[in-house]
Backbone as JSON, one array per atom type, in Angstrom:
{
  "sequence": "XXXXXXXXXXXXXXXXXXXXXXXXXXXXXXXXXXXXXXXXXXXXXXXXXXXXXXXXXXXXXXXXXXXXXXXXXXXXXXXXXXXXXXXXXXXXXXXXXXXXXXXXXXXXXXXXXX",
  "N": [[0.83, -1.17, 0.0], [0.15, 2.31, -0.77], [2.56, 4.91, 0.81], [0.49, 8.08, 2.43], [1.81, 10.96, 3.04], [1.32, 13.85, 5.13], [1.65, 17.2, 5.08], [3.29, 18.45, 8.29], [4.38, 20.91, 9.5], [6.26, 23.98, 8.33], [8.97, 25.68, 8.37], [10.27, 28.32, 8.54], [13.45, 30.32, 9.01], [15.21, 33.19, 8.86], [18.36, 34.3, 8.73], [20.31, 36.42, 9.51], [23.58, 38.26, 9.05], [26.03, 40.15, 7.74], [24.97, 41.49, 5.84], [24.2, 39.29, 4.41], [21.68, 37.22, 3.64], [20.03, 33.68, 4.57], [18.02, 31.85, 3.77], [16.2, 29.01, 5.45], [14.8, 26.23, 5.16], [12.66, 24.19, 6.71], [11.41, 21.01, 6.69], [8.91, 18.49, 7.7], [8.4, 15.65, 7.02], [5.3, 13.48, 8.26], [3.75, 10.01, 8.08], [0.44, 9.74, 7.36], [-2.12, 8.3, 9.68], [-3.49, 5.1, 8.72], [-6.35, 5.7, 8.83], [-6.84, 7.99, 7.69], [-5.98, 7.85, 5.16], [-6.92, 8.13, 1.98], [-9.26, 5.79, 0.26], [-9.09, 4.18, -2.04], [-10.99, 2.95, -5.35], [-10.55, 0.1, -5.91], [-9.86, -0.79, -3.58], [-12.08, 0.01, -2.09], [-13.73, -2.07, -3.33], [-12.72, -4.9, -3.13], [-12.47, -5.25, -0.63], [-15.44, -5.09, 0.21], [-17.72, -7.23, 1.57], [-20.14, -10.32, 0.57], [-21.68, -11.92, 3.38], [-23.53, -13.91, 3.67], [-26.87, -15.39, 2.89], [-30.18, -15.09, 3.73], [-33.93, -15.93, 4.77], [-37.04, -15.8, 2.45], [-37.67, -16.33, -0.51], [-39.15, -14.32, -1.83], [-39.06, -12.51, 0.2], [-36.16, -11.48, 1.58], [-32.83, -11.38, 2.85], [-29.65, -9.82, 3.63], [-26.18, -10.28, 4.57], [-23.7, -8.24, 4.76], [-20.47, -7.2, 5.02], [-20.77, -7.85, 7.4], [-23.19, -6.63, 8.24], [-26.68, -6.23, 7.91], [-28.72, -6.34, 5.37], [-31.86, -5.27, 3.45], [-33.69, -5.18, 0.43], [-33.0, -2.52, -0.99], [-32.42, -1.42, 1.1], [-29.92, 1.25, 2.32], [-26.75, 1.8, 3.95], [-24.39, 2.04, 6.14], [-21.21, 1.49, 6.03], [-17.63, 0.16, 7.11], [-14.68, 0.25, 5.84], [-11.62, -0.18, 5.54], [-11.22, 1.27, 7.72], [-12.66, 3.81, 7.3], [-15.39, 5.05, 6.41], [-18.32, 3.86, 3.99], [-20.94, 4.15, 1.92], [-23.11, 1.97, 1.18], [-25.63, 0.6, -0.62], [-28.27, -1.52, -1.29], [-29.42, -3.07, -3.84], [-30.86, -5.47, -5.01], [-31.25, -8.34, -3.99], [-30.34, -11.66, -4.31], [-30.69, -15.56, -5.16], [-28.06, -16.33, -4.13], [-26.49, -14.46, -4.49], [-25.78, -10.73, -4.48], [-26.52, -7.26, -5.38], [-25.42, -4.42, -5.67], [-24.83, -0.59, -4.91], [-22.02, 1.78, -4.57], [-21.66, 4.56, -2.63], [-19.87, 7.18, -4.49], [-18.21, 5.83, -5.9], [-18.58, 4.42, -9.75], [-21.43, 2.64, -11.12], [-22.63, -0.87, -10.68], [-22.2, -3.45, -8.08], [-22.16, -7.22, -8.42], [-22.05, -8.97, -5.97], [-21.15, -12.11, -4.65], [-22.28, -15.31, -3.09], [-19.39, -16.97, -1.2], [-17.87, -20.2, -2.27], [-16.88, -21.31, -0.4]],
  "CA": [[0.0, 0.0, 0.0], [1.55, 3.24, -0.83], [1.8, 5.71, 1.91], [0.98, 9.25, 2.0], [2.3, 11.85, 4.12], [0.55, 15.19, 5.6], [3.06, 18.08, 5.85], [2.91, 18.64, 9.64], [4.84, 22.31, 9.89], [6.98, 24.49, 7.81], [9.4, 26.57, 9.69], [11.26, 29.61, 8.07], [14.46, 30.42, 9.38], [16.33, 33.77, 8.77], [20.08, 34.43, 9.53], [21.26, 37.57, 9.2], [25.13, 38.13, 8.62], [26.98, 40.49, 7.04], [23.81, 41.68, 4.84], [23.58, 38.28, 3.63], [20.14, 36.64, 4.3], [20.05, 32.59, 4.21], [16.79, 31.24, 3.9], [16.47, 27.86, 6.05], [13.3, 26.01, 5.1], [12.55, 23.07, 7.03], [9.76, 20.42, 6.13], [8.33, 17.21, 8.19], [6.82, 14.3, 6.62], [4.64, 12.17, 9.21], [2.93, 9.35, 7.48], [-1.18, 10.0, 7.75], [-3.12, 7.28, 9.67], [-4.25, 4.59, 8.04], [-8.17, 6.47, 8.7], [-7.2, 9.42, 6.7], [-5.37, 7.75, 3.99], [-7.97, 7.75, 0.65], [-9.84, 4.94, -0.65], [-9.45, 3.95, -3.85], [-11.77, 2.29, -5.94], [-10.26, -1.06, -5.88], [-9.73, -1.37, -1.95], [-13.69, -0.45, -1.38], [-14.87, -3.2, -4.06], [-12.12, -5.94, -2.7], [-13.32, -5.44, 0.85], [-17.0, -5.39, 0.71], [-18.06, -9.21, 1.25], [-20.7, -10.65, 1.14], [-21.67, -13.08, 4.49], [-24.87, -15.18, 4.0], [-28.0, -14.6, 2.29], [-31.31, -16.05, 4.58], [-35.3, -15.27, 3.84], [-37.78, -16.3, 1.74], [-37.64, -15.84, -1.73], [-39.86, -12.95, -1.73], [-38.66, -11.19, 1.29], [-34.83, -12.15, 1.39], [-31.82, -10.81, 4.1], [-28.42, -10.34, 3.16], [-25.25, -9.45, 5.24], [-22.73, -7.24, 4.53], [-19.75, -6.85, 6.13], [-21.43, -7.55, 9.21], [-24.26, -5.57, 8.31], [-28.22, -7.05, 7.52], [-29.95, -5.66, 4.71], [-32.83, -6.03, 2.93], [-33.73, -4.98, -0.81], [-33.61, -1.03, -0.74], [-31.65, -0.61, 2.2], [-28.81, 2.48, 2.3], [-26.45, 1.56, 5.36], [-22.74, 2.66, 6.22], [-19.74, -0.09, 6.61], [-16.25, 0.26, 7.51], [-13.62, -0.38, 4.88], [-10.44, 0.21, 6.28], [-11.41, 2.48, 9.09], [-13.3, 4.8, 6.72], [-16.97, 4.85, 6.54], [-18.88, 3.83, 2.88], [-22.46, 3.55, 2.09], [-23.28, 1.19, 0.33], [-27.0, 0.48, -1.24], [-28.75, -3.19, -1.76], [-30.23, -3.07, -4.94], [-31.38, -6.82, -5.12], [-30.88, -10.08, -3.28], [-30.92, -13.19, -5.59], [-30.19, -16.84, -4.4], [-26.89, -16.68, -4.27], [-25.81, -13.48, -5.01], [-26.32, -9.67, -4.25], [-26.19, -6.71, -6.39], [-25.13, -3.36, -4.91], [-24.14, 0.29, -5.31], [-21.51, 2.44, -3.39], [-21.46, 6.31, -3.05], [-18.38, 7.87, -5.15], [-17.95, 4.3, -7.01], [-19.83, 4.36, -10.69], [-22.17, 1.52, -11.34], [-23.14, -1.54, -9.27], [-20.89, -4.63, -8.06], [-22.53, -8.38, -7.67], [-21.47, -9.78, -4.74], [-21.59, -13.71, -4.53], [-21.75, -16.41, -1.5], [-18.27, -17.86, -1.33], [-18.21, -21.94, -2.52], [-16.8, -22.61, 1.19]],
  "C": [[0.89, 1.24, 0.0], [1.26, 4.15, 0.57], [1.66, 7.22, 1.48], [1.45, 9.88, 3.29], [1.25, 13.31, 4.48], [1.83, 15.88, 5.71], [2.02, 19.0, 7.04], [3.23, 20.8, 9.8], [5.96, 22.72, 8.73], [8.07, 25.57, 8.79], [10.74, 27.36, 8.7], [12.17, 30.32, 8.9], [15.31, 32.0, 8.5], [17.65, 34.91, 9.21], [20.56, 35.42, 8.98], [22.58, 37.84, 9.47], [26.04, 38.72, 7.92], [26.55, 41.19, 5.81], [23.96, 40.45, 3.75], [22.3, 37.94, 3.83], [20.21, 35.43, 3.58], [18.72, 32.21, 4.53], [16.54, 30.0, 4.26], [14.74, 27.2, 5.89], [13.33, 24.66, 5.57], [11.41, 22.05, 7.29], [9.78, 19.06, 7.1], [7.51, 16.64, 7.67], [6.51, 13.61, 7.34], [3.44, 11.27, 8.18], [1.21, 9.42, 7.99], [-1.25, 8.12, 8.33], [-3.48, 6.53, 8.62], [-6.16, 5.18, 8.06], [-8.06, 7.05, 7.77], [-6.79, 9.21, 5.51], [-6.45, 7.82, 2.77], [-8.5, 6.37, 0.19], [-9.94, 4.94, -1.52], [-10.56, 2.72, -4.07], [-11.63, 0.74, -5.83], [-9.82, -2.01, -4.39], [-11.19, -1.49, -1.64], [-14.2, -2.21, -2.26], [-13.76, -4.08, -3.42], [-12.55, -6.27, -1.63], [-14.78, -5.38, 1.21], [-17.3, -6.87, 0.36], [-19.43, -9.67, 1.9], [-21.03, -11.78, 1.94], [-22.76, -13.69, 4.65], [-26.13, -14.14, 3.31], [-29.11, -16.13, 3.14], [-32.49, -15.22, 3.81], [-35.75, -16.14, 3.38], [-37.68, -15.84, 0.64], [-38.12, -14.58, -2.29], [-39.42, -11.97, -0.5], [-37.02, -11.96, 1.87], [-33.66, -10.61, 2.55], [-30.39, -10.84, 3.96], [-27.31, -9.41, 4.18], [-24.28, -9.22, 4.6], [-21.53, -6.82, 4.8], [-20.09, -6.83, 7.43], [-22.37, -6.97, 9.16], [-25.24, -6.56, 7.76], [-28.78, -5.85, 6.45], [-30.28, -6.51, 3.78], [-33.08, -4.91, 1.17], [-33.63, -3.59, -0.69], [-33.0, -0.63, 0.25], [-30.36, -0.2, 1.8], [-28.42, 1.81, 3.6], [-24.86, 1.7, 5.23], [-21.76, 1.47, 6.66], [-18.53, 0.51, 6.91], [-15.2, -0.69, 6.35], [-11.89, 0.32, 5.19], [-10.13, 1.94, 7.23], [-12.29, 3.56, 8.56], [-14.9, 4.06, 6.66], [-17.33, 5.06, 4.84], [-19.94, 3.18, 2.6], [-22.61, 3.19, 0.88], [-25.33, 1.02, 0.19], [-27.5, -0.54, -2.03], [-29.64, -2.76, -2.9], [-31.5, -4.08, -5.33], [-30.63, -7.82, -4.58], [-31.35, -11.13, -3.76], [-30.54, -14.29, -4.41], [-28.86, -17.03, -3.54], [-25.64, -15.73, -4.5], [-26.65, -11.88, -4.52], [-25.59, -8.05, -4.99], [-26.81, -5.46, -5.6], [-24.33, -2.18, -5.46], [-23.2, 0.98, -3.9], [-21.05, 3.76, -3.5], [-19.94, 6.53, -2.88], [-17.86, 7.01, -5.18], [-19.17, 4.14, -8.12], [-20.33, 2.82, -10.81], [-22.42, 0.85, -10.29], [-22.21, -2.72, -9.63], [-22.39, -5.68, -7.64], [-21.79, -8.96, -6.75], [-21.86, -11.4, -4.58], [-20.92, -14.36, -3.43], [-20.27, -17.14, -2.33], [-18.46, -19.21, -1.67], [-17.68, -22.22, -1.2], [-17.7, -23.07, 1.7]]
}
């Protein structure tokens, strides 16, 4: 994973001498939290999984990352410490088909063969 950095402080420095003037610029990189780092596109869709689909064919229950929803439900997950809402579109047999705000289109999600 790449990292990024935040610049923490800048600190301007100058040394007078002889009517010279040296300009001393001194920078700190601290690596950001993994919270604040960005989500890309390809970390949210790798990490949303889906964990069991229960119900009745007509009224059907699907989890989420730990989360329960049902056809139509909006609900917020955790993908590497960041918060992304995701939106059940449809719950098939076997499979579930979902959107996620500031990701275009929709991902199927399918029960694992374990």
């Amino acid at each position: 994973m790449q990292t990024h950095y935040a610049l923490v402080f800048e600190l301007e420095t100058k040394i007078k001498h002889d009517k010279k003037c040296k300009v001393i610029y001194l920078t700190w990189k601290v690596p950001i939290s993994p919270a604040l780092q960005p989500i890309t596109h390809s970390t949210c869709v790798r990490q949303v999984k889906l964990g069991g689909i229960s119900g009745t064919p007509d009224h059907r229950f699907a989890i989420i990352n730990g989360k329960m929803f049902e056809t139509g439900d909006v609900a917020t997950v955790k993908i590497t410490g960041k918060s992304v809402t995701i939106h059940c579109l449809e719950i098939g047999e076997a499979s579930v088909s979902i959107s996620m705000d500031g990701i275009d289109g929709t991902r199927e999600l399918k029960l694992s063969a374990n």
